[in-house]
N, CA and C atoms as a LAMMPS dump frame, in Angstrom:
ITEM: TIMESTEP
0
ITEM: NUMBER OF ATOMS
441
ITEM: BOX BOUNDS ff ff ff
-5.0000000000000000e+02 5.0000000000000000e+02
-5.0000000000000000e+02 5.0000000000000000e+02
-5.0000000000000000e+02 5.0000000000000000e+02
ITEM: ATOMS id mol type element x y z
1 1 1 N 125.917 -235.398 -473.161
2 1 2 C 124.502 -235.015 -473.174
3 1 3 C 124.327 -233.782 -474.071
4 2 1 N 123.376 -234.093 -474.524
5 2 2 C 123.199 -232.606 -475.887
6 2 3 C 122.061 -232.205 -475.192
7 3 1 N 122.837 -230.595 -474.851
8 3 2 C 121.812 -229.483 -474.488
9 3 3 C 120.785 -228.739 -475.701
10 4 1 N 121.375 -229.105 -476.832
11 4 2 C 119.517 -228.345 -477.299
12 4 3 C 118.483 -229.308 -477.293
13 5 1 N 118.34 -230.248 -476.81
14 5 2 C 117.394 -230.834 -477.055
15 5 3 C 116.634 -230.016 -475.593
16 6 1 N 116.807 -229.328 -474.443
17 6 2 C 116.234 -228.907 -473.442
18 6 3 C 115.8 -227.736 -474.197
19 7 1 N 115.842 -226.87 -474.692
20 7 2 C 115.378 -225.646 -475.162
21 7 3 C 114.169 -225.325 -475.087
22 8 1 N 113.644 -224.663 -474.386
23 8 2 C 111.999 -223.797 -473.808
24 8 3 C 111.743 -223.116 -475.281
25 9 1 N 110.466 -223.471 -475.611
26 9 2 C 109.423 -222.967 -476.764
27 9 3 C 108.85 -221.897 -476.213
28 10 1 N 109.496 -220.953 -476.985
29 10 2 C 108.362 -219.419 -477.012
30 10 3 C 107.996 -218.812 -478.54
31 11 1 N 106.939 -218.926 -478.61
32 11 2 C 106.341 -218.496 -479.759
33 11 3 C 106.305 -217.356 -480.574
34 12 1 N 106.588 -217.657 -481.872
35 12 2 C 106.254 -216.386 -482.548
36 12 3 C 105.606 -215.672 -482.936
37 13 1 N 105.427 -214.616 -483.503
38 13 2 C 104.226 -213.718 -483.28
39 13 3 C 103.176 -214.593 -484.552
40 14 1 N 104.181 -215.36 -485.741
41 14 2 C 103.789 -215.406 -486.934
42 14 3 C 103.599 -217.272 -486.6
43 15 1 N 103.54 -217.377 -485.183
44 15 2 C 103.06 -218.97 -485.127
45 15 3 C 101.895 -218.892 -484.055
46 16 1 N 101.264 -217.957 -484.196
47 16 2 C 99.831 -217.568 -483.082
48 16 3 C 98.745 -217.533 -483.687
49 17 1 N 98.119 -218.331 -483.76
50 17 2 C 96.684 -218.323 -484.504
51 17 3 C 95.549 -217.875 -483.679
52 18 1 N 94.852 -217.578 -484.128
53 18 2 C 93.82 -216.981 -483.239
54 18 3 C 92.592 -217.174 -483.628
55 19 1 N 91.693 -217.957 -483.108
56 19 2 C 90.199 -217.958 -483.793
57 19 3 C 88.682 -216.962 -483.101
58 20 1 N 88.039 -217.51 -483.937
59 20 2 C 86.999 -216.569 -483.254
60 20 3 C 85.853 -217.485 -482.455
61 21 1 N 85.444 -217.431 -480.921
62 21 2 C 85.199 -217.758 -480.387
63 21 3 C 83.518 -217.131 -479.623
64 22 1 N 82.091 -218.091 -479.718
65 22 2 C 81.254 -217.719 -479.219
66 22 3 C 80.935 -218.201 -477.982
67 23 1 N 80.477 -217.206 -476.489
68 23 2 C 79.935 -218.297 -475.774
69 23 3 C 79.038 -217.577 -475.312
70 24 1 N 77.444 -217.862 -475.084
71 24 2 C 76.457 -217.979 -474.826
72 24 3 C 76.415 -217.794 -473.484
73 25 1 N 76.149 -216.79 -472.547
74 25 2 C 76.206 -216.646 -471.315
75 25 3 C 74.643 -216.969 -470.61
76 26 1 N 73.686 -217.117 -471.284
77 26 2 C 72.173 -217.533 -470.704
78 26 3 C 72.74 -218.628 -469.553
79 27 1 N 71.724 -217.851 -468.828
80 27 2 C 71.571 -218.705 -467.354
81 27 3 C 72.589 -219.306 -466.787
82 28 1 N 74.169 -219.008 -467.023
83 28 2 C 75.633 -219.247 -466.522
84 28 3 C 75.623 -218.244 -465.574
85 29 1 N 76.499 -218.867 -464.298
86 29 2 C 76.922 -218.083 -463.152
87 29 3 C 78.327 -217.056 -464.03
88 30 1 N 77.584 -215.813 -463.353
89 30 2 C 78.687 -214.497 -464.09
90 30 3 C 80.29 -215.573 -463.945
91 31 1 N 80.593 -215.499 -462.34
92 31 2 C 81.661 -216.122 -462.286
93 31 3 C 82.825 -217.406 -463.309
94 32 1 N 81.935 -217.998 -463.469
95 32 2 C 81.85 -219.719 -464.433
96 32 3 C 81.93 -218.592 -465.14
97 33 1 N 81.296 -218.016 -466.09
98 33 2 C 81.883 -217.576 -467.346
99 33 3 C 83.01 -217.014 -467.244
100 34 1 N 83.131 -215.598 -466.689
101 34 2 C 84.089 -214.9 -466.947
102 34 3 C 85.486 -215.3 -466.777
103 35 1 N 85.89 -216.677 -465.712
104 35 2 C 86.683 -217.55 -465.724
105 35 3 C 87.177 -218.364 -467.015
106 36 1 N 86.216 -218.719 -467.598
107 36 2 C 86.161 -219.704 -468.899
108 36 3 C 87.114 -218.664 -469.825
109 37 1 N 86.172 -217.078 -469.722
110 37 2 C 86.305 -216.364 -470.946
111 37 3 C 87.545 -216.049 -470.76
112 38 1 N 88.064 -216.008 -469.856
113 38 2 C 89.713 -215.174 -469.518
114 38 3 C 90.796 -216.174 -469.815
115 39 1 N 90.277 -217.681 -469.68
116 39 2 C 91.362 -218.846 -469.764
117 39 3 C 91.357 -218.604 -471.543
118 40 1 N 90.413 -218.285 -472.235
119 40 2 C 90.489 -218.147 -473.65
120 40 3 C 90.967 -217.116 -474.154
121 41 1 N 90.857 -215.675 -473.173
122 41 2 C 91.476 -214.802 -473.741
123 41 3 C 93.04 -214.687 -473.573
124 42 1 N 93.305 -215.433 -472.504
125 42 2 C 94.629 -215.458 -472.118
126 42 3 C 95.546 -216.581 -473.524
127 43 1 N 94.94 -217.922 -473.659
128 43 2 C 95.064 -218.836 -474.286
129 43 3 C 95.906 -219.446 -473.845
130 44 1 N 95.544 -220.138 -472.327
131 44 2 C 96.046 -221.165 -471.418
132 44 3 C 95.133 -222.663 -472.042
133 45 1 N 94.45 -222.675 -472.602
134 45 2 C 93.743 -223.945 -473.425
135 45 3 C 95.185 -224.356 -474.484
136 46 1 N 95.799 -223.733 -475.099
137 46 2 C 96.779 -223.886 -476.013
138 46 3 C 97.807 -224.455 -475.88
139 47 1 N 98.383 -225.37 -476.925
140 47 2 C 99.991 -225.969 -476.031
141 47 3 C 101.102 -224.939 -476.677
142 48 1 N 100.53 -223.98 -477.631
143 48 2 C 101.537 -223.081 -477.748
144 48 3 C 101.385 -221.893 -476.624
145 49 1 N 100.831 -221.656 -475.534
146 49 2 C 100.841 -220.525 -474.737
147 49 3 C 101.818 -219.935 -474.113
148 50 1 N 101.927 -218.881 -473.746
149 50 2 C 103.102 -218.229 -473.133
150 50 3 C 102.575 -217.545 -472.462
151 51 1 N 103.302 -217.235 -471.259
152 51 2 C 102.37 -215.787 -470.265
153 51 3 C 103.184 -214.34 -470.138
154 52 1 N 103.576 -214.273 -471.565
155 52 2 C 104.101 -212.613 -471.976
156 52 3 C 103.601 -212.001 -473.303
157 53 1 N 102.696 -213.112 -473.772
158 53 2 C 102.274 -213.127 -474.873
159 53 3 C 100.548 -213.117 -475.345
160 54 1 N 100.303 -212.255 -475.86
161 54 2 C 98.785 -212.697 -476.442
162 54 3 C 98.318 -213.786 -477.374
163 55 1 N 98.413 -215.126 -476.95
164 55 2 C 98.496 -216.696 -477.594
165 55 3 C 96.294 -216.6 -477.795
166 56 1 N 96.173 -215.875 -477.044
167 56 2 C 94.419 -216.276 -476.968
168 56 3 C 93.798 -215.894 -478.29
169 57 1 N 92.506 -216.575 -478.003
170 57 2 C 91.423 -216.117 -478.728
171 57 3 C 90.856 -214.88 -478.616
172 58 1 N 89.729 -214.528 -480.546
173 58 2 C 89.25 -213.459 -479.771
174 58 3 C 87.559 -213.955 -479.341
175 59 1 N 87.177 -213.487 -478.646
176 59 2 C 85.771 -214.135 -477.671
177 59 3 C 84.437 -213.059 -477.841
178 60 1 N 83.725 -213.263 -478.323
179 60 2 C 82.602 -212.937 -478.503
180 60 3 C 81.755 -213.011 -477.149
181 61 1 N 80.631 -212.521 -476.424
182 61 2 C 80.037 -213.176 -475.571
183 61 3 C 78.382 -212.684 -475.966
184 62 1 N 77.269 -213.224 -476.166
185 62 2 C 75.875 -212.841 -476.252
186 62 3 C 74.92 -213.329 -474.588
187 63 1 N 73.834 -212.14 -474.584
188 63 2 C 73.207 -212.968 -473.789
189 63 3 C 73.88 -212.191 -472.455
190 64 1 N 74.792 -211.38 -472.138
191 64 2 C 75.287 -210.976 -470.982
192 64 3 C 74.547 -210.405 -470.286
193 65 1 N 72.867 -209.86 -470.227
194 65 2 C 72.183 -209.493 -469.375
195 65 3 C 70.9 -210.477 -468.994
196 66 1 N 71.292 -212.215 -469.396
197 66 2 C 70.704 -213.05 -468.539
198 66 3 C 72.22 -214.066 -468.085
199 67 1 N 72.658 -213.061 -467.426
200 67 2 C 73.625 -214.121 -466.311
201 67 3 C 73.122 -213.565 -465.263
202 68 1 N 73.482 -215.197 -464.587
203 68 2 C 73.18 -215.42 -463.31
204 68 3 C 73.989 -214.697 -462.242
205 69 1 N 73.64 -214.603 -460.604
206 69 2 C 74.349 -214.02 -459.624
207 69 3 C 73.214 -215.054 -458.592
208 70 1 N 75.125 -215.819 -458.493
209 70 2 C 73.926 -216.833 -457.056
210 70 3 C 73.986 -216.446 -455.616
211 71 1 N 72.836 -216.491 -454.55
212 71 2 C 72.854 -216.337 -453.295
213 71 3 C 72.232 -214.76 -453.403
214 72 1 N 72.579 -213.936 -452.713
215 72 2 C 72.38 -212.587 -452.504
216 72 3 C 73.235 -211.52 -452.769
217 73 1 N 74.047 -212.032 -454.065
218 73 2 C 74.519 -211.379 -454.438
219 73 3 C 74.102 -209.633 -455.558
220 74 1 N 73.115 -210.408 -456.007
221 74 2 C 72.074 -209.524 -456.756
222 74 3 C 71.85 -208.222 -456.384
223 75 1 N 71.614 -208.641 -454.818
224 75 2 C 71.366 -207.372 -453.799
225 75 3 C 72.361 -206.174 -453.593
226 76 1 N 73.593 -207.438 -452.376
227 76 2 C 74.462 -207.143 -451.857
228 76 3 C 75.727 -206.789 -452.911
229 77 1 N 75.816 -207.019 -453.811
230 77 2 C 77.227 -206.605 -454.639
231 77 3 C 77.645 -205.47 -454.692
232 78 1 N 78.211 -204.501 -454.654
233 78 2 C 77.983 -203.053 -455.443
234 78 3 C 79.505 -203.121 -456.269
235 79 1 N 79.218 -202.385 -457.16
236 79 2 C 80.19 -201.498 -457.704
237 79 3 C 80.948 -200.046 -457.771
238 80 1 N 81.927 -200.31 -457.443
239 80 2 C 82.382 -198.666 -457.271
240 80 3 C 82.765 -198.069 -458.25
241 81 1 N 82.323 -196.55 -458.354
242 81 2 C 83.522 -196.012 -459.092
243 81 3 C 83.814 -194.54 -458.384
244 82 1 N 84.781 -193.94 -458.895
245 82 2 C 84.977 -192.68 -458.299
246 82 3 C 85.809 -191.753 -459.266
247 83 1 N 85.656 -190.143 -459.359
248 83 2 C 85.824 -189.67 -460.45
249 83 3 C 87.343 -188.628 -459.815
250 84 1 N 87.553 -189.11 -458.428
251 84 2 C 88.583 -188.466 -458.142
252 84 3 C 88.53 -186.978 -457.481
253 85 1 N 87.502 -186.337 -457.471
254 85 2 C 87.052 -185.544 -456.626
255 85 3 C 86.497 -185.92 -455.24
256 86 1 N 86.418 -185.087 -454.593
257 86 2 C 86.059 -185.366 -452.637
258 86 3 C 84.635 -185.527 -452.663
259 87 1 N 84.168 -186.704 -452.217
260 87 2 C 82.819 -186.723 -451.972
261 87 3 C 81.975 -187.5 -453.522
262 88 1 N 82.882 -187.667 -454.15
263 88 2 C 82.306 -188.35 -455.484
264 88 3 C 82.25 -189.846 -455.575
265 89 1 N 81.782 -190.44 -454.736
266 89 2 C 82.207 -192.114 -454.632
267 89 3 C 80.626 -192.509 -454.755
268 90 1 N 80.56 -193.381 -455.825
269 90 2 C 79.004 -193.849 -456.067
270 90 3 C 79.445 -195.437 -456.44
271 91 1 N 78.567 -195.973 -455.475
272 91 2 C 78.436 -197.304 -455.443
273 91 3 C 76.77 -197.843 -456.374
274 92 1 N 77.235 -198.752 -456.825
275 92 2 C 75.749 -199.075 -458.015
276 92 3 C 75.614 -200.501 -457.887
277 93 1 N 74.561 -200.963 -457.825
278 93 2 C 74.266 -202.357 -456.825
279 93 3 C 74.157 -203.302 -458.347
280 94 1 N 74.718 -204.819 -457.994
281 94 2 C 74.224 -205.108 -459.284
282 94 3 C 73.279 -205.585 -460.237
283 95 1 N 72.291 -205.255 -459.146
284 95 2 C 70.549 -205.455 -459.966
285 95 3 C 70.267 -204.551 -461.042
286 96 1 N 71.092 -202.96 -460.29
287 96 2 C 71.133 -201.882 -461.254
288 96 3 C 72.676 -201.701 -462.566
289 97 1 N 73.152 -202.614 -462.341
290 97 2 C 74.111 -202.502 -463.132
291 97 3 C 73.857 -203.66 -464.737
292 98 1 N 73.111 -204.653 -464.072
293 98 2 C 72.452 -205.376 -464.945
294 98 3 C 71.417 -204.932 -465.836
295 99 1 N 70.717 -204.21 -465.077
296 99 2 C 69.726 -203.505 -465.904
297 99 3 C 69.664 -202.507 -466.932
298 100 1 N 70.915 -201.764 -466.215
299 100 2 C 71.319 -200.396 -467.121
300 100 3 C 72.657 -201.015 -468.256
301 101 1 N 73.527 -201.756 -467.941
302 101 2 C 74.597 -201.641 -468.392
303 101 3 C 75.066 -203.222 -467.904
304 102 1 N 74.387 -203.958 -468.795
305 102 2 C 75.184 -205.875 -468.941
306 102 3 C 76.277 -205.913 -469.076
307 103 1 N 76.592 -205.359 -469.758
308 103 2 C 78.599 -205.763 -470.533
309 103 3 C 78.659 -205.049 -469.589
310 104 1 N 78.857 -204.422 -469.2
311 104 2 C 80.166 -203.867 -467.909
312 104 3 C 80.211 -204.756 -466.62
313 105 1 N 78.947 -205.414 -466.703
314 105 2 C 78.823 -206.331 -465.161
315 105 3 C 79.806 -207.579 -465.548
316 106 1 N 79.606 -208.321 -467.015
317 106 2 C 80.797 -209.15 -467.338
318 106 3 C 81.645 -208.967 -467.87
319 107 1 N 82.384 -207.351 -468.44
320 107 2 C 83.406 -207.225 -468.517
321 107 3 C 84.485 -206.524 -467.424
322 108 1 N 83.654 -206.736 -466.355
323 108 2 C 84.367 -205.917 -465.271
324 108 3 C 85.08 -207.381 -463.98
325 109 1 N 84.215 -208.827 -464.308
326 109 2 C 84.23 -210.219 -463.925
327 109 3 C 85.412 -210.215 -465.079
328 110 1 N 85.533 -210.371 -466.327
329 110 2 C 86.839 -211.459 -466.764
330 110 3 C 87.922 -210.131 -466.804
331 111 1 N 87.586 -208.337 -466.85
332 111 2 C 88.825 -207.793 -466.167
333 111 3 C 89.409 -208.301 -464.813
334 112 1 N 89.01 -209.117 -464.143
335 112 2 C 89.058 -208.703 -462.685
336 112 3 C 90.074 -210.353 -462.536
337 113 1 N 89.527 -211.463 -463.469
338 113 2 C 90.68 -212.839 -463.972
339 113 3 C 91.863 -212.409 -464.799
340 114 1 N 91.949 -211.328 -465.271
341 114 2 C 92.956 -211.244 -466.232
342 114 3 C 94.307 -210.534 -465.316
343 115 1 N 96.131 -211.279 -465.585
344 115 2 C 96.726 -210.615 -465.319
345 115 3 C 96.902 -208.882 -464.59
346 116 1 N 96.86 -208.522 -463.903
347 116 2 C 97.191 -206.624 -463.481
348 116 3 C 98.382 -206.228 -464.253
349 117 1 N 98.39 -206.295 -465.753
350 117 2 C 100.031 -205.435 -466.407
351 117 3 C 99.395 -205.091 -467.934
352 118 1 N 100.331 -205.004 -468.375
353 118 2 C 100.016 -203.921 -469.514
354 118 3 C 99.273 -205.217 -470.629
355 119 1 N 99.404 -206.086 -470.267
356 119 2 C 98.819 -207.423 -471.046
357 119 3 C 97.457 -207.742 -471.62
358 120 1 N 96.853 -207.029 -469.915
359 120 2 C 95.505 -207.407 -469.567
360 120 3 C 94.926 -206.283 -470.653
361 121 1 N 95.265 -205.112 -470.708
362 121 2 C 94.845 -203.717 -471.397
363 121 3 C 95.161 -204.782 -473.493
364 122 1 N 95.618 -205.414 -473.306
365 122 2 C 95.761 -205.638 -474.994
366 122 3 C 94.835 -207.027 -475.26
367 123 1 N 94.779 -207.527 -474.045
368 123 2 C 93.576 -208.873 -473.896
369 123 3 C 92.525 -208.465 -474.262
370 124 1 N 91.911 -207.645 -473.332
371 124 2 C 90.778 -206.948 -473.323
372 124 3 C 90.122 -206.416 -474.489
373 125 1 N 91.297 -206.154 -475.458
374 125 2 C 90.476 -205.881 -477.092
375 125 3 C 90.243 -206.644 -477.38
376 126 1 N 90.432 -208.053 -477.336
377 126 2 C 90.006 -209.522 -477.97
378 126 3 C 88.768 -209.872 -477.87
379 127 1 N 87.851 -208.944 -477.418
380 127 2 C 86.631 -209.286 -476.571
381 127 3 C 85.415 -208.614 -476.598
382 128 1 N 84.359 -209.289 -477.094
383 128 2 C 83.328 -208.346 -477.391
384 128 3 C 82.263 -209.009 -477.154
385 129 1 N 81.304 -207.918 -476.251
386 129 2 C 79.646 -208.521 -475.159
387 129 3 C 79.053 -208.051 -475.674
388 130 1 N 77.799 -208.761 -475.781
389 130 2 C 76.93 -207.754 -475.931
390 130 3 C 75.643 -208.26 -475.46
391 131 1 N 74.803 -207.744 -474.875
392 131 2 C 73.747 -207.992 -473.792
393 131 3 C 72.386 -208.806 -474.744
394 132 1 N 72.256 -208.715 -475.634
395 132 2 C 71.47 -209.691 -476.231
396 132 3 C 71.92 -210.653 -477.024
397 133 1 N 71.211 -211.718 -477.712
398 133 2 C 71.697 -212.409 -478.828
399 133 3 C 71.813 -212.384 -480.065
400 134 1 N 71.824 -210.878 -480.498
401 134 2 C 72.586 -210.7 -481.904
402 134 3 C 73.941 -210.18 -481.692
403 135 1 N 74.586 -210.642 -483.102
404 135 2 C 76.162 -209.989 -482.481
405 135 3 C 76.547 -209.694 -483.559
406 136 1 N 78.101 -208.332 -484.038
407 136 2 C 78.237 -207.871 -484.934
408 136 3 C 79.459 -208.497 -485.878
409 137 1 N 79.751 -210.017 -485.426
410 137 2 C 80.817 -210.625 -485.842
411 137 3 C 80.544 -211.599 -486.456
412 138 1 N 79.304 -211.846 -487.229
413 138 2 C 79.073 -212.799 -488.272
414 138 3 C 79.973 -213.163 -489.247
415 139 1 N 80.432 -211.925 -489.819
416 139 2 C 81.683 -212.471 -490.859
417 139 3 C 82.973 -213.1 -490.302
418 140 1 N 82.871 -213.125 -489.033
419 140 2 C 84.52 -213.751 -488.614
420 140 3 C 83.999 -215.35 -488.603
421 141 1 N 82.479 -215.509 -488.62
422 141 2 C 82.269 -216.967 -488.55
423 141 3 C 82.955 -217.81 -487.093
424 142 1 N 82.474 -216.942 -485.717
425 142 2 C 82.798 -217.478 -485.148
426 142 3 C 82.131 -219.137 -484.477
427 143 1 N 83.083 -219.803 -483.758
428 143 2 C 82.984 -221.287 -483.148
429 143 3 C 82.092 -221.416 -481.917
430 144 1 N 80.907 -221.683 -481.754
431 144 2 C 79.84 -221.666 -480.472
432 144 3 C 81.007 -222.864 -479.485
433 145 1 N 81.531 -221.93 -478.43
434 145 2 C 81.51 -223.215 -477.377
435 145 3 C 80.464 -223.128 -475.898
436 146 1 N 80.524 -224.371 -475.755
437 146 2 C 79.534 -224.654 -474.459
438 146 3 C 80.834 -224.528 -473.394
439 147 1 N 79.834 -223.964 -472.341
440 147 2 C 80.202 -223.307 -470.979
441 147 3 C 80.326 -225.15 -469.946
């Protein structure tokens, strides 16, 4: 029996293509997207993928301050943050987080799908929101996909 024919494919840096990727977040559940967007940033769609590797796309997103939040979530969600001092803990609901600050409400959803390691921090540059429908990546000529 000839053992190289078993040999596991891991990719090279100089066999990773990467395209540029649009998706349209109007009237999509935050969730449903930021799922979608993380399987692309990760680049689990790919048959070259690896999970030590940045195989993904990079992802554009427009439109991030008309996503959806179904049930009562709108209300009830909050967000924390805290600055590490005693008594500094401010929770921000996400009616108000939508309003003030879109991209953080869906980039804080496909942080939250992505790996916890030093991976997720180099994913995360692949990725750019922006709360209306103009965007600053015309010249990469990115690919509209449907949600």
């Amino acid at each position: 029996m000839d053992t190289n024919s078993y040999k596991t494919y891991s990719p090279k840096a100089s066999d990773i293509e990467k395209k540029w990727v649009l998706v349209d977040a109007e009237g999509h559940a935050l969730g449903r997207v930021a799922s979608k967007v993380a399987t692309l940033l990760r680049g689990k769609h790919k048959p070259t993928f690896a999970p030590h590797m940045d195989t993904g796309d990079n992802v554009v997103i427009i439109n991030a301050e008309k996503v959806v939040l179904t049930g009562n979530k709108m209300k009830q969600k909050e967000y924390f943050s805290y600055s590490g001092h005693p008594g500094s803990e401010r929770f921000t609901s996400a009616e108000e987080m939508l309003e003030h600050h879109p991209e953080d409400v869906v980039k804080k959803a496909v942080k939250g799908m992505l790996p916890k390691n030093k991976l997720s921090s180099k994913l995360m540059t692949n990725l750019r929101i922006y709360a209306g429908p103009v965007h600053e990546q015309e010249a990469q000529q990115p690919e509209k996909i449907e949600l």
